[in-house]
C-alpha positions as CSV (number, residue, x, y, z in Angstrom):
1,X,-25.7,14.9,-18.7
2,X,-24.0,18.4,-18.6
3,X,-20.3,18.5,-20.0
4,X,-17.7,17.7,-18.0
5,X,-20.1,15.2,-15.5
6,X,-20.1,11.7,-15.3
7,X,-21.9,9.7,-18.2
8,X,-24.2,6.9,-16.9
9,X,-21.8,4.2,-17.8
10,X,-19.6,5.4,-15.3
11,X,-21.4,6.2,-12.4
12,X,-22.7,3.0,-12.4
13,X,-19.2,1.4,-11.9
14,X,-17.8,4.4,-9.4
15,X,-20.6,4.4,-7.3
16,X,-20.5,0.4,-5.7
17,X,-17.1,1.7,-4.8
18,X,-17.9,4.9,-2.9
19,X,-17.8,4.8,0.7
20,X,-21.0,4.1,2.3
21,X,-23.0,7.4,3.7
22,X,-24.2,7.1,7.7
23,X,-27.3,6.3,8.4
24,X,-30.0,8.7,9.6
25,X,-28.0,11.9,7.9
26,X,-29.2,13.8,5.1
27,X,-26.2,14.7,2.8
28,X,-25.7,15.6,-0.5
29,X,-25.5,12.7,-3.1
30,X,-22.7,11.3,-4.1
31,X,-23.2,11.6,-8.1
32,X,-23.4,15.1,-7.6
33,X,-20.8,15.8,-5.4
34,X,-18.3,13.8,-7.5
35,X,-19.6,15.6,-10.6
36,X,-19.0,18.7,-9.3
37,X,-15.5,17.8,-8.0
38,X,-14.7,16.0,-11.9
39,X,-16.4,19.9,-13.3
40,X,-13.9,21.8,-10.9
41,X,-10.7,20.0,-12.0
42,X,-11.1,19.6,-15.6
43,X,-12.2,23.5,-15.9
44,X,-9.5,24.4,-13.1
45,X,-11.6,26.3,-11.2
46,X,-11.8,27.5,-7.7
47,X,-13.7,25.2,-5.2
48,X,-16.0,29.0,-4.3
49,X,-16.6,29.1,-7.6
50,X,-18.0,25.5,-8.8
51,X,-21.6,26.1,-9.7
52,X,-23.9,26.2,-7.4
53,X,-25.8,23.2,-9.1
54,X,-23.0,20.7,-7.3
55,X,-24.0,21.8,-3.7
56,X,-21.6,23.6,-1.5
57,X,-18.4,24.1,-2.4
58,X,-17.1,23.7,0.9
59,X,-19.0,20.3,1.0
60,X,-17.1,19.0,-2.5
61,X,-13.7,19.9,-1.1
62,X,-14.5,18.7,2.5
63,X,-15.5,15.4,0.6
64,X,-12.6,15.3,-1.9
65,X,-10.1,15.6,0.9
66,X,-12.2,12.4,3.0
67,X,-11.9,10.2,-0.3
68,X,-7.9,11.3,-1.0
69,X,-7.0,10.6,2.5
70,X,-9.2,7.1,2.8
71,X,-8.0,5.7,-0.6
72,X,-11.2,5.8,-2.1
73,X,-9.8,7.3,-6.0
74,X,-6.9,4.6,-5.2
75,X,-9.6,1.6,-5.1
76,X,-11.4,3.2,-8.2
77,X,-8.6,3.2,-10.0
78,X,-7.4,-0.4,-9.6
79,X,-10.9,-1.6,-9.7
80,X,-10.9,-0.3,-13.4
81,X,-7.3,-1.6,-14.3
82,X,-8.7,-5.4,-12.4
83,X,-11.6,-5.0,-14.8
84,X,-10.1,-4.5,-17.9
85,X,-7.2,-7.4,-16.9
86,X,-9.8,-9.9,-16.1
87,X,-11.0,-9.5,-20.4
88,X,-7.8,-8.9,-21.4
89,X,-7.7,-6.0,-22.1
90,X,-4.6,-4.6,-21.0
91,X,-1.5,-4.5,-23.2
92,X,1.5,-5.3,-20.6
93,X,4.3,-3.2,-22.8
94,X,4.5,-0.6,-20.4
95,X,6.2,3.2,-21.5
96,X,7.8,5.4,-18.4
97,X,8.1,9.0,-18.9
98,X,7.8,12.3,-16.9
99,X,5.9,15.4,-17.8
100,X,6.6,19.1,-15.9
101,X,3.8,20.5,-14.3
102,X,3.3,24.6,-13.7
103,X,2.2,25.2,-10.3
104,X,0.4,28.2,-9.8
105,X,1.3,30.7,-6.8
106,X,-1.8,29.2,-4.8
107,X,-0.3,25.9,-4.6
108,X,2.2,27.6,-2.5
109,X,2.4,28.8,1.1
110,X,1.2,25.4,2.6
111,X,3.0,23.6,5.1
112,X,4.2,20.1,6.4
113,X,6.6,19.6,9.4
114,X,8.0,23.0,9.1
115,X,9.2,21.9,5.2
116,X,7.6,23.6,2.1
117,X,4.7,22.4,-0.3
118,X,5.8,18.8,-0.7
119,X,5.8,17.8,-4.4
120,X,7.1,21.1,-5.5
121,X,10.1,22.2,-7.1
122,X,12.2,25.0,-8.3
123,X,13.4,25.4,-11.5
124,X,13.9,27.6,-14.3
125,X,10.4,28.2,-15.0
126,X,9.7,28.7,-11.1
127,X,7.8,26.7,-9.1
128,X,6.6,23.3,-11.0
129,X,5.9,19.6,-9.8
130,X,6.7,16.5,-11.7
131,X,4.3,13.3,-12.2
132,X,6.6,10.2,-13.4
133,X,4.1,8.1,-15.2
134,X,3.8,4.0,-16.4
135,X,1.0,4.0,-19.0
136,X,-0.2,0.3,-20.9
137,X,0.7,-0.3,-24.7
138,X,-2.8,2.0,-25.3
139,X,-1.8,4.8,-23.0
140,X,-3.9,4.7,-19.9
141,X,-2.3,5.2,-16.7
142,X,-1.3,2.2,-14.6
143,X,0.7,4.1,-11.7
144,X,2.5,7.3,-10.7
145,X,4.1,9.0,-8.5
146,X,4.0,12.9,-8.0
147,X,7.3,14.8,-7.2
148,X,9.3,18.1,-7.4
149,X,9.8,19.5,-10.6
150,X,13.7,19.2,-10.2
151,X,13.2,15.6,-9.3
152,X,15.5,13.6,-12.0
153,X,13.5,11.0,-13.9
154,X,15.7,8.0,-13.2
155,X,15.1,8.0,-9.7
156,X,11.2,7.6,-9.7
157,X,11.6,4.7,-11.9
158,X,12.0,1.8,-9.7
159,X,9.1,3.7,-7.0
160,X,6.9,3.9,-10.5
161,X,7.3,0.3,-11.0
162,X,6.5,-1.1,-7.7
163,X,3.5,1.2,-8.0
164,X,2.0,-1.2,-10.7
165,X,-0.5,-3.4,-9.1
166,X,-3.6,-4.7,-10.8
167,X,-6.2,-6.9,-8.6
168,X,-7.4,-10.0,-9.7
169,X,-11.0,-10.3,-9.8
170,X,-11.0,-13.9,-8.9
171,X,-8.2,-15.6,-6.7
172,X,-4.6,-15.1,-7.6
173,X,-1.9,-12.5,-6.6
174,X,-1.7,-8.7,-8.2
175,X,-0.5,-8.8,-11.3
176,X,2.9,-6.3,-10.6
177,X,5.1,-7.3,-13.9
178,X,5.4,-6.2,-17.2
179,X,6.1,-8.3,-20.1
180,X,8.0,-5.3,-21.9
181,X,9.5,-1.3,-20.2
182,X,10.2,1.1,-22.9
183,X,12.0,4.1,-21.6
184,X,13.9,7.0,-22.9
185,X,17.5,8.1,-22.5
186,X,16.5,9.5,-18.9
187,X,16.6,6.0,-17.5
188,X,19.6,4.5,-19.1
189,X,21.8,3.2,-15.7
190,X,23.2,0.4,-14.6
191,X,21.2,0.4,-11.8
192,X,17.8,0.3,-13.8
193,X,19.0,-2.2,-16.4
194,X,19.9,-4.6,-13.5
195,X,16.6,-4.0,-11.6
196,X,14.5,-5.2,-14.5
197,X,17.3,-7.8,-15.6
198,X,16.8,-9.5,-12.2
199,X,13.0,-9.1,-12.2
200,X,12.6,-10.7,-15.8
201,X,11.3,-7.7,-17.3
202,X,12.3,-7.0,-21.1
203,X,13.2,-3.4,-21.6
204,X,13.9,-1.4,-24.7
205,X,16.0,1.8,-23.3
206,X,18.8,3.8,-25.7
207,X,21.9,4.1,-24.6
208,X,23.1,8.1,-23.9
209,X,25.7,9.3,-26.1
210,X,28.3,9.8,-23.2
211,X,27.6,6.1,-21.8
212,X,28.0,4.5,-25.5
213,X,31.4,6.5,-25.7
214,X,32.3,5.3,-22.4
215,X,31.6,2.2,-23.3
216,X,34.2,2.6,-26.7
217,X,37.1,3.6,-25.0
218,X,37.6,0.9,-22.8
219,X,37.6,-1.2,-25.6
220,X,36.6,-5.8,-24.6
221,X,36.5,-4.5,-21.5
222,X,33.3,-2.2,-22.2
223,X,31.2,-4.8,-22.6
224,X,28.1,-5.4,-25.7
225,X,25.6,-3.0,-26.0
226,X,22.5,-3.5,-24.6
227,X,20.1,-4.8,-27.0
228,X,17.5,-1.9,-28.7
229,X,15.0,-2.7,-31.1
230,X,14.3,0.6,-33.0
231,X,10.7,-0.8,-34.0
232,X,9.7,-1.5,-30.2
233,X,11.0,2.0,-28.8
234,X,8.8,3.7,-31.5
235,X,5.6,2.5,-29.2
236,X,6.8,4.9,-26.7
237,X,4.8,7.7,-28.1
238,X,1.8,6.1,-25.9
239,X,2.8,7.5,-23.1
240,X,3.0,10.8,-24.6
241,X,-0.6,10.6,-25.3
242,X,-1.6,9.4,-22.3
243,X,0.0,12.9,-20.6
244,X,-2.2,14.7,-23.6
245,X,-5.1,13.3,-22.2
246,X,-4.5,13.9,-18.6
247,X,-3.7,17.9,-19.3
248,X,-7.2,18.3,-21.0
249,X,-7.7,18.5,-17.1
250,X,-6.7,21.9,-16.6
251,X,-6.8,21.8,-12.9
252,X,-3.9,19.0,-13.7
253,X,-2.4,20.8,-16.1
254,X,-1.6,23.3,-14.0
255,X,-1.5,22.5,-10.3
256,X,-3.5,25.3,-7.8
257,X,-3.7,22.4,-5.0
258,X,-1.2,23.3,-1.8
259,X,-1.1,19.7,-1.0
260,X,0.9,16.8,-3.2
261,X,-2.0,14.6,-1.4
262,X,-5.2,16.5,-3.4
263,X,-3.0,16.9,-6.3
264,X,-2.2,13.1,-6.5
265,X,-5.8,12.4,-5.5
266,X,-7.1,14.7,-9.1
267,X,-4.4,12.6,-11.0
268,X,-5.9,9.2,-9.9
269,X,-9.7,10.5,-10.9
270,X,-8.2,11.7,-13.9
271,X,-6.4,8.0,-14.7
272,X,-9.5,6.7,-13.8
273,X,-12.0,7.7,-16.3
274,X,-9.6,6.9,-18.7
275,X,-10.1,3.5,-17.8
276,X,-14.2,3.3,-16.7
């Protein structure tokens, strides 16, 4: 096994999952195709310039694009989150954060409907996309969602929460609840508080400085303070860590991808072997 390719391990759990090939067609196979697509975007290479080991480059990207469009990463992914649910193994307090993402001039130029690049942004540091993260209480990725750089945190959140849905591997619904939401500042409103307040759903998010003044001046008729338990909100560094861990990628760390669709498709594989 060459760095940066798939140990044994986990090719044996991606590859029930990968579409099946026609019959009667000689093609490349599939460990070395999705090798050479795992090699391109951690190094943040090219696709012409992906060794020559990995096939044709033109045959990894035309085979990347089949399995973003058809959901295959998608399936991967909650495959791995069903498998680690059914031992236990997930820890249900759930952080939300947001990390900026340079994108690099060839993620621009492309076109949808006569709009720009979707997913990208302007902002002071130019052209940058977003991904608004929910990672478990060990910092693996459970969903996201990929947006403009300029994209304020607080409206992702409830779009990042419905996102959450572990299979069972044996009868039963999704699972699509946390038992805890730790969050900063960003997603102190109303309108979040109430969403998870009406779902159930603990949540440990601090107040803003303007809101608690707010609050102050208008005296009984302010209302409490939301409860916030300081030794809680200190678990939030997890998701932190998990956006460490995802930027190793390079080609995720900064995005060259003109489409929000291949981008979010090298997220997913990303989150994935996190979890296989």
């Amino acid at each position: 096994m060459r760095r940066h390719e798939l140990s044994d391990a986990e090719w044996a759990f991606v590859q029930p999952l990968l579409p099946r090939s026609e019959r009667g067609r000689r093609r490349l196979d599939d460990r070395t195709v999705l090798n050479g697509i795992v090699w391109k975007f951690r190094t943040g290479t090219a696709w012409r310039d992906v060794p020559e080991r990995y096939g044709s480059w033109a045959t990894l990207h035309t085979r990347f694009r089949r399995w973003a469009k058809d959901g295959t990463f998608e399936r991967m992914l909650q495959a791995a989150q069903a498998r680690a649910d059914a031992v236990g193994d997930i820890e249900w307090l759930v952080s939300v954060d947001s990390t900026i993402v340079r994108a690099h001039q060839h993620a621009a130029g492309a076109r949808k409907g006569g709009l720009r690049t979707p997913g990208l942004g302007r902002s002071r540091g130019g052209l940058t996309s977003k991904i608004h993260l929910a990672c478990d209480g060990v910092g693996r990725p459970l969903a996201f969602t990929v947006t403009g750089g300029n994209t304020n945190d607080c409206t992702q959140f409830t779009a990042v929460m419905k996102a959450i849905r572990v299979p069972r591997l044996g009868q039963g619904r999704p699972r699509v609840r946390p038992d805890h939401v730790i969050g900063d500042k960003g997603y102190s409103s109303k309108a979040i508080r109430g969403w998870l307040r009406r779902r159930n759903i603990r949540h440990t998010i601090p107040e803003r400085s303007d809101q608690v003044r707010n609050r102050l001046r208008r005296g009984s008729q302010g209302g409490r303070p939301p409860a916030f338990d300081k030794q809680v909100y200190k678990r939030r560094n997890v998701v932190e860590r998990c956006f460490n861990r995802l930027k190793q990628w390079r080609g995720i760390a900064t995005r060259y991808d003109k489409t929000a669709e291949s981008y979010q498709a090298a997220v997913t594989l990303a989150s994935l072997l996190m979890w296989a």
